[in-house]
N, CA, C and O atoms as a Maestro MAE file, in Angstrom:
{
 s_m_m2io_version
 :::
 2.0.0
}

f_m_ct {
 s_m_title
 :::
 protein
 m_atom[272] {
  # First column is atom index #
  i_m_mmod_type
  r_m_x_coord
  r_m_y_coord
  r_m_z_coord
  i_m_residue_number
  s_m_chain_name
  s_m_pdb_residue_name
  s_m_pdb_atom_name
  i_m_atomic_number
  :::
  1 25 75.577 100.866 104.084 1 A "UNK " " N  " 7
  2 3 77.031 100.914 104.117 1 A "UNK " " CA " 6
  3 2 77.550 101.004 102.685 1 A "UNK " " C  " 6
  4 15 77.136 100.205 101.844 1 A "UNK " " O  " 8
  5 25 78.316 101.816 102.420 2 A "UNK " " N  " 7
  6 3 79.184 102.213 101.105 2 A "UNK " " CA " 6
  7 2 79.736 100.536 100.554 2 A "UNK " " C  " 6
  8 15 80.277 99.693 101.269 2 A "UNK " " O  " 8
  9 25 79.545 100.465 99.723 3 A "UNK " " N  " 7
  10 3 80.033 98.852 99.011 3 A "UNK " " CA " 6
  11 2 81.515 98.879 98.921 3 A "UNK " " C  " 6
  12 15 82.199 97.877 99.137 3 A "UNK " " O  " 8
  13 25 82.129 100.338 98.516 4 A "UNK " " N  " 7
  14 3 83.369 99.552 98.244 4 A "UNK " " CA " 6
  15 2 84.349 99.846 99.874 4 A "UNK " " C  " 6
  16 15 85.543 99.572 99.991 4 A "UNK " " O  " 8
  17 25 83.631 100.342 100.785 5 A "UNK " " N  " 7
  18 3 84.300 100.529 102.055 5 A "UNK " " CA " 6
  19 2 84.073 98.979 102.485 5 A "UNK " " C  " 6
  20 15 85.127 98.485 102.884 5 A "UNK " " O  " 8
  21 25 83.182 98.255 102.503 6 A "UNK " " N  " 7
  22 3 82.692 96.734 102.979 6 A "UNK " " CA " 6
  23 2 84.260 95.689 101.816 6 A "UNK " " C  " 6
  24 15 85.171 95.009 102.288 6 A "UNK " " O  " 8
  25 25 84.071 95.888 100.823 7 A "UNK " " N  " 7
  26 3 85.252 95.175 99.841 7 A "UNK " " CA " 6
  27 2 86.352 95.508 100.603 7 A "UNK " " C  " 6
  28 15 86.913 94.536 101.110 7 A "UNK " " O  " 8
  29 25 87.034 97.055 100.935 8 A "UNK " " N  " 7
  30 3 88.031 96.758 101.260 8 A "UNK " " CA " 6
  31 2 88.402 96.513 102.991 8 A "UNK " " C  " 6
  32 15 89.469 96.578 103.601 8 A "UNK " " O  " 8
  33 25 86.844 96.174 103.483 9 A "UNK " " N  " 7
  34 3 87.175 95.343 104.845 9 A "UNK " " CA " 6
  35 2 87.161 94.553 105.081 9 A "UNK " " C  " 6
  36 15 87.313 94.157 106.237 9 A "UNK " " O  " 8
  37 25 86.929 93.740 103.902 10 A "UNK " " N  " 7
  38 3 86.948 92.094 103.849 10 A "UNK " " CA " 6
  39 2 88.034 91.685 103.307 10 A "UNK " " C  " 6
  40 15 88.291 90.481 103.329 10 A "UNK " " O  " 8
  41 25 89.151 92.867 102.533 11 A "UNK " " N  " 7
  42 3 90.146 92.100 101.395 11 A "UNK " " CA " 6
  43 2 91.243 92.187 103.376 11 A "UNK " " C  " 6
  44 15 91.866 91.366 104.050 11 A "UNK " " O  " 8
  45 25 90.905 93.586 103.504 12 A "UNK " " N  " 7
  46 3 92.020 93.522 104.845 12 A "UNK " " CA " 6
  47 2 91.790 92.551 105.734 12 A "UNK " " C  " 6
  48 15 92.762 91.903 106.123 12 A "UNK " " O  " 8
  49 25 90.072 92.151 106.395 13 A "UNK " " N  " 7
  50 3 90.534 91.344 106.934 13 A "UNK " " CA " 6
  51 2 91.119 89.717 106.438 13 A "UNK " " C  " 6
  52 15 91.444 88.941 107.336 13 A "UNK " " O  " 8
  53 25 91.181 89.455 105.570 14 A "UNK " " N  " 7
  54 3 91.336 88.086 105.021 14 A "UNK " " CA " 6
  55 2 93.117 88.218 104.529 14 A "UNK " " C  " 6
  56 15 93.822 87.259 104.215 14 A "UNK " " O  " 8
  57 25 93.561 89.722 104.579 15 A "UNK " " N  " 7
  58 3 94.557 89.537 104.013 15 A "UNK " " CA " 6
  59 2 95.481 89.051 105.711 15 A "UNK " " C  " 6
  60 15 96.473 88.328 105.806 15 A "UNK " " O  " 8
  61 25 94.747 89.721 106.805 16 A "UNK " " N  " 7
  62 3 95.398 89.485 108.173 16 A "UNK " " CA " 6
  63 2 95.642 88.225 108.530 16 A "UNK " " C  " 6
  64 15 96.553 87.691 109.163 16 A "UNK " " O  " 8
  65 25 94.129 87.630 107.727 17 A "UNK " " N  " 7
  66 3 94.323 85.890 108.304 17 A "UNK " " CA " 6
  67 2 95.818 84.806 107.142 17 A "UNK " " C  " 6
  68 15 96.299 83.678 107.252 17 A "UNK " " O  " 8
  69 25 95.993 85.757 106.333 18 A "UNK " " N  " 7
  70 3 96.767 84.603 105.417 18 A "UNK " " CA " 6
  71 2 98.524 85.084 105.856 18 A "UNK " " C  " 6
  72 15 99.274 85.340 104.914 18 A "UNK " " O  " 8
  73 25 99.067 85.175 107.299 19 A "UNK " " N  " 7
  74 3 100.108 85.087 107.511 19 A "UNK " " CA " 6
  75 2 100.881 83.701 106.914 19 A "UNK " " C  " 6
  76 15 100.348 82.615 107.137 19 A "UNK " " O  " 8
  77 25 102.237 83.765 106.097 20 A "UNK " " N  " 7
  78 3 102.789 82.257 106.186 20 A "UNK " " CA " 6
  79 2 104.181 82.274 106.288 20 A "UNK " " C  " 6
  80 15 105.004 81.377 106.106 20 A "UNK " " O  " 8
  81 25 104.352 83.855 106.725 21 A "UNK " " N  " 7
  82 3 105.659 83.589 107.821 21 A "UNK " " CA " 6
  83 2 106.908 84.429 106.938 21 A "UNK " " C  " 6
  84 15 108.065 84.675 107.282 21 A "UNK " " O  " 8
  85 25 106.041 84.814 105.434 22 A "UNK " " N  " 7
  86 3 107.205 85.482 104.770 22 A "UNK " " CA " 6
  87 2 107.172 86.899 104.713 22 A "UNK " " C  " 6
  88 15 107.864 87.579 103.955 22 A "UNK " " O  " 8
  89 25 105.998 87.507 105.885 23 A "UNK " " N  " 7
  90 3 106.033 88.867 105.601 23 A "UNK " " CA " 6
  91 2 105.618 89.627 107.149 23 A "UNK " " C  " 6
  92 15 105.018 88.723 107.730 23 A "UNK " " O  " 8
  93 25 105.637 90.389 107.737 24 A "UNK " " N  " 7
  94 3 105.566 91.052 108.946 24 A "UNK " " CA " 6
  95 2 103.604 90.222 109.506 24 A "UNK " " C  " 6
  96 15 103.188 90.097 110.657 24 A "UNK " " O  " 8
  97 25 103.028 89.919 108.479 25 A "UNK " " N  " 7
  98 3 101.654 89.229 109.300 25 A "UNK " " CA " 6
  99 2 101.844 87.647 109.304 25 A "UNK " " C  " 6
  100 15 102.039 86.736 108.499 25 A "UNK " " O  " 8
  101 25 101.673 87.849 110.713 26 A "UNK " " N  " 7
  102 3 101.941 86.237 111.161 26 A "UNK " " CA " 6
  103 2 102.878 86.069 111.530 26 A "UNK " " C  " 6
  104 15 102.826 85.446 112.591 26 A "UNK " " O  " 8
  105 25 104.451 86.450 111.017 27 A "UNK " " N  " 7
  106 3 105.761 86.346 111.304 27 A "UNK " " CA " 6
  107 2 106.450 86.162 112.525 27 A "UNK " " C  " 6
  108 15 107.479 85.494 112.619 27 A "UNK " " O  " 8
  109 25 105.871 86.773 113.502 28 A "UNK " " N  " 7
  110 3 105.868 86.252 115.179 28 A "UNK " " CA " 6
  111 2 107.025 88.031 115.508 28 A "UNK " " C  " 6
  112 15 107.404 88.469 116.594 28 A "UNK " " O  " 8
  113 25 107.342 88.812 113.637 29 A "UNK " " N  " 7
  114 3 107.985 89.462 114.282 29 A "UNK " " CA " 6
  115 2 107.250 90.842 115.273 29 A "UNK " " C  " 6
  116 15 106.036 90.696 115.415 29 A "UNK " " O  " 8
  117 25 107.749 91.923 115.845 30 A "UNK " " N  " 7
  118 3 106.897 93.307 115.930 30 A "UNK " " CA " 6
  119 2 106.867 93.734 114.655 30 A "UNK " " C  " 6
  120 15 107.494 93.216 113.731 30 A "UNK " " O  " 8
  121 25 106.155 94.663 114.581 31 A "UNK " " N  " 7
  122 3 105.908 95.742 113.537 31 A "UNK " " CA " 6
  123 2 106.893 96.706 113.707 31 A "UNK " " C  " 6
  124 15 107.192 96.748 114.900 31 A "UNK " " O  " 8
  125 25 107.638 97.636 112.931 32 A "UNK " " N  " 7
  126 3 108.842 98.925 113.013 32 A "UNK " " CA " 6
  127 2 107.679 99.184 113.817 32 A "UNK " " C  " 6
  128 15 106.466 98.980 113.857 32 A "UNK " " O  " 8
  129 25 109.416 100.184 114.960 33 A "UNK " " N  " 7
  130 3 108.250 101.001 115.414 33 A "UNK " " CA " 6
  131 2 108.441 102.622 114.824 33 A "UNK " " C  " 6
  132 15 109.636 102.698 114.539 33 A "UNK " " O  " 8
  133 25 107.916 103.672 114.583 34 A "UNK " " N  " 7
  134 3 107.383 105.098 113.766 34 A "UNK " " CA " 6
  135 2 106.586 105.680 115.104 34 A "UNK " " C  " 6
  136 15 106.045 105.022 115.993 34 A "UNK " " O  " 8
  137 25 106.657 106.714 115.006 35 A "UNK " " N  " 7
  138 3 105.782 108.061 115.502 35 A "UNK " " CA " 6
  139 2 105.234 109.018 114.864 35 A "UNK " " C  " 6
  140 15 105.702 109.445 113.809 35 A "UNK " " O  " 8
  141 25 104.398 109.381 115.299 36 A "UNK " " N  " 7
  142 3 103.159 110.229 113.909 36 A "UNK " " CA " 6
  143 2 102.920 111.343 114.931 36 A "UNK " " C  " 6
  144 15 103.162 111.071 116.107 36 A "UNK " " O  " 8
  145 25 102.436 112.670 114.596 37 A "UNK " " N  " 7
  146 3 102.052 113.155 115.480 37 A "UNK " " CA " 6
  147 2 100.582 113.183 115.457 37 A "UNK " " C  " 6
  148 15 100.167 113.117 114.299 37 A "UNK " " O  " 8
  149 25 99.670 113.258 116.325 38 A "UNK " " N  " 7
  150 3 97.874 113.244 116.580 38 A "UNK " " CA " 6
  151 2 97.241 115.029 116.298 38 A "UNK " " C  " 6
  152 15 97.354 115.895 117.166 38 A "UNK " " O  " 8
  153 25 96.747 115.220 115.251 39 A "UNK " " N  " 7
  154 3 96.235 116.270 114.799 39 A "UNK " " CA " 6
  155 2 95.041 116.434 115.138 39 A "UNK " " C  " 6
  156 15 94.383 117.445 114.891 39 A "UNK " " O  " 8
  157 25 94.654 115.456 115.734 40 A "UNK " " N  " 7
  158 3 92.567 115.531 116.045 40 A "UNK " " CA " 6
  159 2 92.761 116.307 117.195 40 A "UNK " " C  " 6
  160 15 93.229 115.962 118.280 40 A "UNK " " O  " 8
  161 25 92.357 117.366 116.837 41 A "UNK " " N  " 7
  162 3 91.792 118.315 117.996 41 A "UNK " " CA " 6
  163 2 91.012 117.790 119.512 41 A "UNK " " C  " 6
  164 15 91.059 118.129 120.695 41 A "UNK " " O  " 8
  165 25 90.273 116.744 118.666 42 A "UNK " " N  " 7
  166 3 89.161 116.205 120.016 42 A "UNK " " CA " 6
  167 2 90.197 115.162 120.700 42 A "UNK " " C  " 6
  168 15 90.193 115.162 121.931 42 A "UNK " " O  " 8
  169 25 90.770 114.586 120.275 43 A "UNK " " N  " 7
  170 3 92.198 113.637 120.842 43 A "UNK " " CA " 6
  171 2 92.616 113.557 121.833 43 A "UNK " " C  " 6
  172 15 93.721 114.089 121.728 43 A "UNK " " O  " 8
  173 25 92.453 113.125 123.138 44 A "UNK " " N  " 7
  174 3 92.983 113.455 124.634 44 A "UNK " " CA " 6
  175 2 94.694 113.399 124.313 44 A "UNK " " C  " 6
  176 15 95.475 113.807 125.173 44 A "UNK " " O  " 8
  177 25 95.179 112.864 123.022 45 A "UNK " " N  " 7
  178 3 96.619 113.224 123.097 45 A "UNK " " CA " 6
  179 2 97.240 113.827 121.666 45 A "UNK " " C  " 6
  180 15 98.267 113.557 121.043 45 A "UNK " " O  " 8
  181 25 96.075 114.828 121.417 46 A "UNK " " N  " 7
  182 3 96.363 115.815 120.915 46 A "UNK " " CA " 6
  183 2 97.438 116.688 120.709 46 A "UNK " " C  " 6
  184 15 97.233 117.684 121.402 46 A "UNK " " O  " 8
  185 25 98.418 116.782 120.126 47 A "UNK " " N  " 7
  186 3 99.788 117.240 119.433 47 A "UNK " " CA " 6
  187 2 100.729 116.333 120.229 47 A "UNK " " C  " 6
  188 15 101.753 116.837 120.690 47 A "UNK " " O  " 8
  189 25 100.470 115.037 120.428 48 A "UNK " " N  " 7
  190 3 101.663 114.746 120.836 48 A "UNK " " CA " 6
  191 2 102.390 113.592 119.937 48 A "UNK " " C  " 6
  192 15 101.715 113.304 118.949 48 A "UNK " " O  " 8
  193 25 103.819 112.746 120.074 49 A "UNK " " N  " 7
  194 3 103.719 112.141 119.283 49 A "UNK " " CA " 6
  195 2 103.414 110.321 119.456 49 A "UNK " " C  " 6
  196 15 104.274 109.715 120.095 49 A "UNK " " O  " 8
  197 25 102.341 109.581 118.954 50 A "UNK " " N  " 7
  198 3 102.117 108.238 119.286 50 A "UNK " " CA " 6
  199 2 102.398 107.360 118.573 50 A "UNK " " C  " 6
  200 15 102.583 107.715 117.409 50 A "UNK " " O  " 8
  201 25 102.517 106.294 118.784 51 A "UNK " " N  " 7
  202 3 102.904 104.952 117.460 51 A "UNK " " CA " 6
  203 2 102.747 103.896 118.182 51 A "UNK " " C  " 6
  204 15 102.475 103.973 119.381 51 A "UNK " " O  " 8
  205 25 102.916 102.629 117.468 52 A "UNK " " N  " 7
  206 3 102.508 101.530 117.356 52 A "UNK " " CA " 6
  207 2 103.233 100.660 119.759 52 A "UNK " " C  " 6
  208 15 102.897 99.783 120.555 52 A "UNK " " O  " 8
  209 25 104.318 101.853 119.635 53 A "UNK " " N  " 7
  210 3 105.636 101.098 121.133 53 A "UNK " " CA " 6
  211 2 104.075 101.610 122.058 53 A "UNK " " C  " 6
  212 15 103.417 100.669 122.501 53 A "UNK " " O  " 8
  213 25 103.535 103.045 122.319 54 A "UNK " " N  " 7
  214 3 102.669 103.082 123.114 54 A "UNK " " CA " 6
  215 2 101.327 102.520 123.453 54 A "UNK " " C  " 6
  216 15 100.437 102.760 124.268 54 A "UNK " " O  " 8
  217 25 101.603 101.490 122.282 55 A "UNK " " N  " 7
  218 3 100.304 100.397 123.035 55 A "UNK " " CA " 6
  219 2 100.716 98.802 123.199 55 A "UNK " " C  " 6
  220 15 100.005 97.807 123.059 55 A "UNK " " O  " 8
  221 25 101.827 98.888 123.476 56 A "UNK " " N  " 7
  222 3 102.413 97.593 123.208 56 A "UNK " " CA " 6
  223 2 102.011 96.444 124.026 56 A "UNK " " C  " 6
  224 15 102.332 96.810 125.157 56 A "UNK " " O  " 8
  225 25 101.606 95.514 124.109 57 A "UNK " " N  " 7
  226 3 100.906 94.474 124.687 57 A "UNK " " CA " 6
  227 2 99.603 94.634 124.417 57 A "UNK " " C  " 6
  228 15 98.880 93.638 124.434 57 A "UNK " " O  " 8
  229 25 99.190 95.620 124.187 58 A "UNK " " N  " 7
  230 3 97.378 95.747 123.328 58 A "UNK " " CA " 6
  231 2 97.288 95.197 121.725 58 A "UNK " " C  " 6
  232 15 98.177 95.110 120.878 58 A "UNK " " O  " 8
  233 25 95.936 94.883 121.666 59 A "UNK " " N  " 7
  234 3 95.917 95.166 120.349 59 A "UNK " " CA " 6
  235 2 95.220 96.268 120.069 59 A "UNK " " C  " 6
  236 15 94.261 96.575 120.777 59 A "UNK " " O  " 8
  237 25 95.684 97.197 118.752 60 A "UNK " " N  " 7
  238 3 95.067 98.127 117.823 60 A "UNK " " CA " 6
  239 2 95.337 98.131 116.755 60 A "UNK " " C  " 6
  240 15 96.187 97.419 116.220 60 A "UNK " " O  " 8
  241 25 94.426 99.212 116.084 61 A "UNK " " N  " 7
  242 3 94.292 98.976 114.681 61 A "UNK " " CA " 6
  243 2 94.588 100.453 114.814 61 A "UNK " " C  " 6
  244 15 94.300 101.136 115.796 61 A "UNK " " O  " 8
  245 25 95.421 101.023 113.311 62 A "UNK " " N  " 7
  246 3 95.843 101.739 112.756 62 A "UNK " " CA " 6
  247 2 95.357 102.152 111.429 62 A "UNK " " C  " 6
  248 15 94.896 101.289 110.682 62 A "UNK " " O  " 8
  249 25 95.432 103.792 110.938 63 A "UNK " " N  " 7
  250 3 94.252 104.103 109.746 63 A "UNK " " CA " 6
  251 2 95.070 105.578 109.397 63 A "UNK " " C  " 6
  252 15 95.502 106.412 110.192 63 A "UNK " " O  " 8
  253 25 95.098 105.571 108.375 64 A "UNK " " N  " 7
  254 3 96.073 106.795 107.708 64 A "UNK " " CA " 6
  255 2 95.504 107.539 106.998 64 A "UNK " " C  " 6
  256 15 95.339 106.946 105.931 64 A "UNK " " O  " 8
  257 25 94.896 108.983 106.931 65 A "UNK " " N  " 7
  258 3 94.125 109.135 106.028 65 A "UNK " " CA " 6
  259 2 94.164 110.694 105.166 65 A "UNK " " C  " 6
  260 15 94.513 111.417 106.099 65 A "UNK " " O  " 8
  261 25 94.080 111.230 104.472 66 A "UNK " " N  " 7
  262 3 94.707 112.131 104.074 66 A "UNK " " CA " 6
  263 2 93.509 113.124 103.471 66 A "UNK " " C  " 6
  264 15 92.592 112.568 102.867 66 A "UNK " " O  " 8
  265 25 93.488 114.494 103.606 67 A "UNK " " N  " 7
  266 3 92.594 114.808 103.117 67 A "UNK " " CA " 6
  267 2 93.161 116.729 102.752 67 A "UNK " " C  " 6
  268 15 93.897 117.449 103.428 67 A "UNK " " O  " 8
  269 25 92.373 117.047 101.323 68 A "UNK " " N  " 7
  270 3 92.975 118.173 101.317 68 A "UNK " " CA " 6
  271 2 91.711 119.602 100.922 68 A "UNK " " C  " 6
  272 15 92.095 120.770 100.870 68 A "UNK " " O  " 8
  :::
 }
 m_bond[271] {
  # First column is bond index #
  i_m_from
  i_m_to
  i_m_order
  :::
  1 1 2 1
  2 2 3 1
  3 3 4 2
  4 3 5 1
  5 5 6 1
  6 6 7 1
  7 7 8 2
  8 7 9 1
  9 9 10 1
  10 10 11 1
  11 11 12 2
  12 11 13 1
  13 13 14 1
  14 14 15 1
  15 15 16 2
  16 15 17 1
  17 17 18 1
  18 18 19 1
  19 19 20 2
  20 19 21 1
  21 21 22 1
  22 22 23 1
  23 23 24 2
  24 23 25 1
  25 25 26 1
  26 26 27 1
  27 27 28 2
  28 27 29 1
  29 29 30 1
  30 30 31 1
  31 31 32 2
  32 31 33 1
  33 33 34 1
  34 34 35 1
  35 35 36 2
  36 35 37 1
  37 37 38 1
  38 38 39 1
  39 39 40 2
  40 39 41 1
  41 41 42 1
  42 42 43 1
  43 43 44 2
  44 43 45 1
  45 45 46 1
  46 46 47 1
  47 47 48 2
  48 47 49 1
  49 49 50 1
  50 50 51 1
  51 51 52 2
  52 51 53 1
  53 53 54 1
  54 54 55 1
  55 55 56 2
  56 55 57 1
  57 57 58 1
  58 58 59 1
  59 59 60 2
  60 59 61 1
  61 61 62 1
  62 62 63 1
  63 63 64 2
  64 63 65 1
  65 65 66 1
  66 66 67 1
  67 67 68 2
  68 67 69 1
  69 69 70 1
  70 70 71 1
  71 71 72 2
  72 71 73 1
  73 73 74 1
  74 74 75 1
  75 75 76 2
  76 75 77 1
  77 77 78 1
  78 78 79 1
  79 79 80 2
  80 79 81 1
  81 81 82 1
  82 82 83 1
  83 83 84 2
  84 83 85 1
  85 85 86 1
  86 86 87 1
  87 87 88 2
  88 87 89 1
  89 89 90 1
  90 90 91 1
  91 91 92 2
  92 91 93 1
  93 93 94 1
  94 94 95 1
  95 95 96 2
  96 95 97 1
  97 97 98 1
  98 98 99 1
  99 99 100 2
  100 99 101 1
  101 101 102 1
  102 102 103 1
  103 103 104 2
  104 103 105 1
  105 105 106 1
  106 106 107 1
  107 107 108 2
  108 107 109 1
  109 109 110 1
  110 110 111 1
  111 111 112 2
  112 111 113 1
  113 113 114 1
  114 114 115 1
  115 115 116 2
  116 115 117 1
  117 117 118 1
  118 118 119 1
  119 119 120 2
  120 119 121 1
  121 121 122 1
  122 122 123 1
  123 123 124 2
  124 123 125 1
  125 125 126 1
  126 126 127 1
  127 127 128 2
  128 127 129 1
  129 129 130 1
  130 130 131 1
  131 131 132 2
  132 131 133 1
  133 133 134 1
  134 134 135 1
  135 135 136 2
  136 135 137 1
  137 137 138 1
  138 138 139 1
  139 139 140 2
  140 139 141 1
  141 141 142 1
  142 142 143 1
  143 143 144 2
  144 143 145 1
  145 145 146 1
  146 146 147 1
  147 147 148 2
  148 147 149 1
  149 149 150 1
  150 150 151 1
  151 151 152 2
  152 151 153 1
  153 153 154 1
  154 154 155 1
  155 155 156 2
  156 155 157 1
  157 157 158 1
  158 158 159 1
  159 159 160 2
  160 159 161 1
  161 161 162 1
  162 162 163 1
  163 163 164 2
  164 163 165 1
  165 165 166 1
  166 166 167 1
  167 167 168 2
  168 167 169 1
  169 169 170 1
  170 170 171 1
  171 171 172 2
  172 171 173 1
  173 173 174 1
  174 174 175 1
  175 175 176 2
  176 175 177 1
  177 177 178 1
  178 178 179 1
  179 179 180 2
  180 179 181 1
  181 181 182 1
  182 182 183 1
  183 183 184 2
  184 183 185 1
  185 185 186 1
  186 186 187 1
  187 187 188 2
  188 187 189 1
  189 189 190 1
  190 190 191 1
  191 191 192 2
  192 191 193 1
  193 193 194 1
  194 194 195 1
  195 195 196 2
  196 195 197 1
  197 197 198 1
  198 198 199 1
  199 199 200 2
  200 199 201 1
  201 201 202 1
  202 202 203 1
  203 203 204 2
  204 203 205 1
  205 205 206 1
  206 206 207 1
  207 207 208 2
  208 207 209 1
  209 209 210 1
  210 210 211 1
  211 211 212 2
  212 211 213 1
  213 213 214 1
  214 214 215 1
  215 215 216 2
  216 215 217 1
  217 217 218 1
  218 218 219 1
  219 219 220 2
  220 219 221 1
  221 221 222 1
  222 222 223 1
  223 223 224 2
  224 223 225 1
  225 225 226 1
  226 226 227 1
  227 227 228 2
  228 227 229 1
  229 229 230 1
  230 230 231 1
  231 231 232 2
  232 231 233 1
  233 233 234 1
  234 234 235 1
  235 235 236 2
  236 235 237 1
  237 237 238 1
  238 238 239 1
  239 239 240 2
  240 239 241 1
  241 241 242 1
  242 242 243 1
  243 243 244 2
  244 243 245 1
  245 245 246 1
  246 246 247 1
  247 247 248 2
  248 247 249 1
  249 249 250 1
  250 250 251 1
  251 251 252 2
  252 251 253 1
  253 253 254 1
  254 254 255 1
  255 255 256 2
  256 255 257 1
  257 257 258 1
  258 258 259 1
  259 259 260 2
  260 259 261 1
  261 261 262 1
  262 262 263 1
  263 263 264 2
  264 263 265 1
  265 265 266 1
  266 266 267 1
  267 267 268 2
  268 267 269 1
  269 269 270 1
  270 270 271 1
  271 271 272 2
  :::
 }
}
């Protein structure tokens, strides 16, 4: 495993656990909600647009990634 991909999955997860109420983790609030559209071809929801409201009562994780 790549070392600095492992660093920054340990800074995220530890940053998840230190909610103290002054910032959207932990806060008891939702997250905004945004819509993105899904560009992955292989994607069963492929060009459409999804965000954080269409999984609401789940948990997921979210990943942004940019490439040129």
């Amino acid at each position: 495993m790549n070392p600095r991909f492992s660093l920054h999955a340990w800074v995220l997860a530890l940053a998840g656990c230190a909610g103290d109420g002054s910032g959207i983790v932990g806060s008891g609030e939702p997250a905004p909600d945004w819509k993105l559209v899904d560009v992955n071809p292989d994607s069963a929801t492929y060009e459409q647009a999804r965000g954080p409201s269409d999984y609401a009562g789940s948990v997921s994780g979210w990943y942004f990634a940019h490439a040129t």
